[in-house]
N, C-alpha and C positions, 0 to 999 in steps of 0.2 A: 487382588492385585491392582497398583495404583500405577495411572503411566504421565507423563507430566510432559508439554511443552508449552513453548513461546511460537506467539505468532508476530511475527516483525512486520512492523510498518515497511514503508517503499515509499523513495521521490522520483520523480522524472529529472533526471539532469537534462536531458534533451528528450520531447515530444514532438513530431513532426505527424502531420497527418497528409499520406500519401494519394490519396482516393477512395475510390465505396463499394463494395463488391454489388453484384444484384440484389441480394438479398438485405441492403441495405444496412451492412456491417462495415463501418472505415478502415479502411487499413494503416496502417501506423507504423512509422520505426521510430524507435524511442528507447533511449538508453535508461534504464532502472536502475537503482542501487536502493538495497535494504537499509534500515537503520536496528541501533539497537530499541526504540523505542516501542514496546511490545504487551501485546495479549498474555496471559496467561493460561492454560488450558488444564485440568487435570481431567484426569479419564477414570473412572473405577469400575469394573464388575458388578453389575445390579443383580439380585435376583432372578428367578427364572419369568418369563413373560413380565419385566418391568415393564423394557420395552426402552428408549431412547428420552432418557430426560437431560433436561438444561436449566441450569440455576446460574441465572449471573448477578451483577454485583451495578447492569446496568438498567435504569430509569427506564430509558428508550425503548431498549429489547424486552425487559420484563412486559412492557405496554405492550409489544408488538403482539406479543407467545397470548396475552390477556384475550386480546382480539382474534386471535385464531391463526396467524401471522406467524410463518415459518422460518424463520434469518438461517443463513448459509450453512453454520454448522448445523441443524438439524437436517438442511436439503443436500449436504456433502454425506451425512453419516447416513444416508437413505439410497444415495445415488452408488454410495460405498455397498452397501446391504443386495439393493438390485444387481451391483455388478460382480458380486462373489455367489449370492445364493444364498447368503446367510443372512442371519435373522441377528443382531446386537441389544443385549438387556444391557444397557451400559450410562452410568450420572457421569455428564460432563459440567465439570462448572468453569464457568468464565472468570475472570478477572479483567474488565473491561478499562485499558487504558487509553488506546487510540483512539485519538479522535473519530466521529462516527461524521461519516457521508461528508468526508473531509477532502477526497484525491488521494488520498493513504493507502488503500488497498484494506482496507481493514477488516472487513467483512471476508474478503478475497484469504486473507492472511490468517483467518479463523479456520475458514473453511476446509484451506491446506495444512493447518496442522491438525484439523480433525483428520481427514483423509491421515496422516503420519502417524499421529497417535492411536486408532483406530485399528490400524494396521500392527502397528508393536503388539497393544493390547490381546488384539484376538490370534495373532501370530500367525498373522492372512499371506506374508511372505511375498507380497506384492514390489514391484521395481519402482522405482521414481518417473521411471519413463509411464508405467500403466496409471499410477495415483494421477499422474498429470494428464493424462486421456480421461479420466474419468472429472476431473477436476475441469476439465475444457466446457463440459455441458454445463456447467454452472456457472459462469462466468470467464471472461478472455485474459484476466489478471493471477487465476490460482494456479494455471502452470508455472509463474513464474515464481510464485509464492511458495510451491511443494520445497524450493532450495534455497532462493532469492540470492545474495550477492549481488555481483555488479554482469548486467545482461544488455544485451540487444533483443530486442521483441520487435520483431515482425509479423506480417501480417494483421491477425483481428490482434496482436499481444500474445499468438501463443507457441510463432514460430522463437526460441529463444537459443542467442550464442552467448556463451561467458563471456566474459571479458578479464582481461589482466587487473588485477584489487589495483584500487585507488587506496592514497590515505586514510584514516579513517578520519574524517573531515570533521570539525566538531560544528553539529547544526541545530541551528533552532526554526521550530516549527511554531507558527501563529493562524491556528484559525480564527475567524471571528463567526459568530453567532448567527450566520442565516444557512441557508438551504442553495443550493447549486443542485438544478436540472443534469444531467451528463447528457440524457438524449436532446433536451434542450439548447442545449450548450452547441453538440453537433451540429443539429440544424440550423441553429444561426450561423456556424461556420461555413456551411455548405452556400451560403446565403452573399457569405463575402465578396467580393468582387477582385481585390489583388490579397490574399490571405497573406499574413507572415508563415516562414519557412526558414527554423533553428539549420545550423550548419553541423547538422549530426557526422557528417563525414572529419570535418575538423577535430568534433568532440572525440570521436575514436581513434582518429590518431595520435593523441595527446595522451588517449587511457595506454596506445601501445606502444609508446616511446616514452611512457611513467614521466609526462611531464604533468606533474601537478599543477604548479604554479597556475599556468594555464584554464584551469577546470573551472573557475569561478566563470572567467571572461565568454567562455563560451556554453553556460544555462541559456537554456531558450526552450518556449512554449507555446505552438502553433492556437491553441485553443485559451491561450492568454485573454489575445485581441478581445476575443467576443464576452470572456466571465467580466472582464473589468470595467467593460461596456455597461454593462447593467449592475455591476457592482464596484463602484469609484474606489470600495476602501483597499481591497486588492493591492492599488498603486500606492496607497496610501501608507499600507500595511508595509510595502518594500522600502519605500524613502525610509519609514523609521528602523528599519534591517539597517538599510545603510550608516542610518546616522549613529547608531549604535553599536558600530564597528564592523557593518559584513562586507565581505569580500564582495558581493552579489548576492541578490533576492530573486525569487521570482515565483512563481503560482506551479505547483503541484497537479497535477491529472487535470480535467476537469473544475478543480478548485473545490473548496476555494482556501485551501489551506496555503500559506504564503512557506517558506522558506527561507535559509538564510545559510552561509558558509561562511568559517571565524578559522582564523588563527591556530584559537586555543583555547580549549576545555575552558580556560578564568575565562576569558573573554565571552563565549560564547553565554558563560551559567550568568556574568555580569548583565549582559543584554538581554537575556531572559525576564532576569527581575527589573530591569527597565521598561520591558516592555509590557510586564505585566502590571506596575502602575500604571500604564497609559492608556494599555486595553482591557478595564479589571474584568469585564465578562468574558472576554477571549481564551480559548485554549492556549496555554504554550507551554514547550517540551523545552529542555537542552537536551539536545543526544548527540550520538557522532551514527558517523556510516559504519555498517555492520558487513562483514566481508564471510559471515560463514555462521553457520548457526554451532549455538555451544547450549548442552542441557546441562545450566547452573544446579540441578537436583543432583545429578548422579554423577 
């Protein structure tokens, strides 16, 4: 038996970081929305004591698994294993699209479709609500990734409210080639003296009066300030968003993935291939927002 899903990326339209619990966890409210641009996952049946294997298609991860180096879907299908009782012989193979250690959730996005697929597979009969308790030990982004669309995340990221679908905005995504700290990144935030603070209460009333128009003008990202600070191209990466048609740019989670919102599907794939002459090592996508997941297999 073979079970098949997509693990969808994620942008922050609005990140605001609210304060820090004791235990040194920030709290955050921050509107999410999925895209279609996505992992692919397959699941199949191993023999008896396979045990949990992963074949993917990425450089990166193959290096990690070399090293001894467990990435999320093996610690999702483990944390899955401990909290049923049960034991999985099961070959997951990856198809690795999203950018990695990007502000995407990507990792996050794997690890919740493993939990999903996982769950079909062995016909564990588990709720969205329990995948995403179990999903919380692993990171503060896979609750929100078990369903994704368009959310409000509170707290560490894993208190989440729906929200009313946006258009399905067509965006282009630009990382460029270095490495972004997250815990680094916080602590220099913590470090600010007057921090920036997006107007998330505007951005939700705009998601629930379906004023699109609106939704460009008010992107904003409290942990902007500090990634661009030590990384100029960031700002550099949005001017050429703009100049190449977007509505607004701006920086994803953490970073250092840039962002952009268009019009229109031409427009958007047109500034893609613009901006991949100008960034030729940079990651870039065209995709649009994804408002509910669909298994293109079955």
């Amino acid at each position: 038996m073979t079970i098949y899903e997509q693990a969808k990326a994620k942008i922050n339209l609005s990140l605001d970081v609210t304060g820090r619990r004791e235990d040194g966890y920030h709290l955050v409210r921050m509107i999410m929305q999925t895209l279609d641009l996505c992992d692919d996952l397959t699941f199949e049946v191993a023999g008896e004591s396979a045990g949990i294997t992963l074949i993917t298609d990425s450089g990166v991860l193959n290096k990690e698994q070399s090293e001894g180096s467990d990435n999320l879907i093996i610690k999702a299908a483990r944390a899955l294993e401990q909290a049923t009782g049960k034991t999985f012989d099961v070959n997951i193979t990856l198809a690795k699209r999203i950018p990695i250690a990007a502000g995407m959730a990507g990792g996050s996005a794997d690890a919740a479709a493993t939990l999903r697929g996982l769950n079909r597979l062995f016909e564990l009969g588990l709720s969205y609500d329990e995948l995403r308790a179990i999903g919380l030990k692993l990171g503060a982004d896979i609750p929100f990734c078990v369903e994704g669309g368009l959310c409000l995340c509170e707290g560490i990221g894993e208190i989440l409210t729906p929200l009313t679908k946006l258009p399905n905005y067509p965006t282009v995504i630009c990382k460029p080639p270095i490495f972004v700290s997250t815990p680094s990144v916080y602590k220099a935030y913590d470090s600010l003296e007057a921090p920036y603070h997006p107007d998330v209460d505007a951005m939700l009333a705009a998601i629930k009066e379906y004023d699109a128009p609106a939704i460009p003008g008010l992107l904003g990202n409290s942990l902007e300030t500090v990634t661009a600070a030590v990384h100029p191209i960031i700002k550099e990466i949005e001017k050429s968003m703009i100049e190449v048609g977007a509505l607004n740019s701006i920086m994803s989670g953490s970073g250092p993935t840039v962002f952009g919102l268009f019009n229109s599907v031409k427009e958007a794939n047109e500034a893609a291939e613009a901006l991949r002459h100008k960034y030729k090592d940079f990651e870039i996508h065209s995709t649009k927002f994804n408002n509910g997941f669909i298994n293109r297999y079955e």
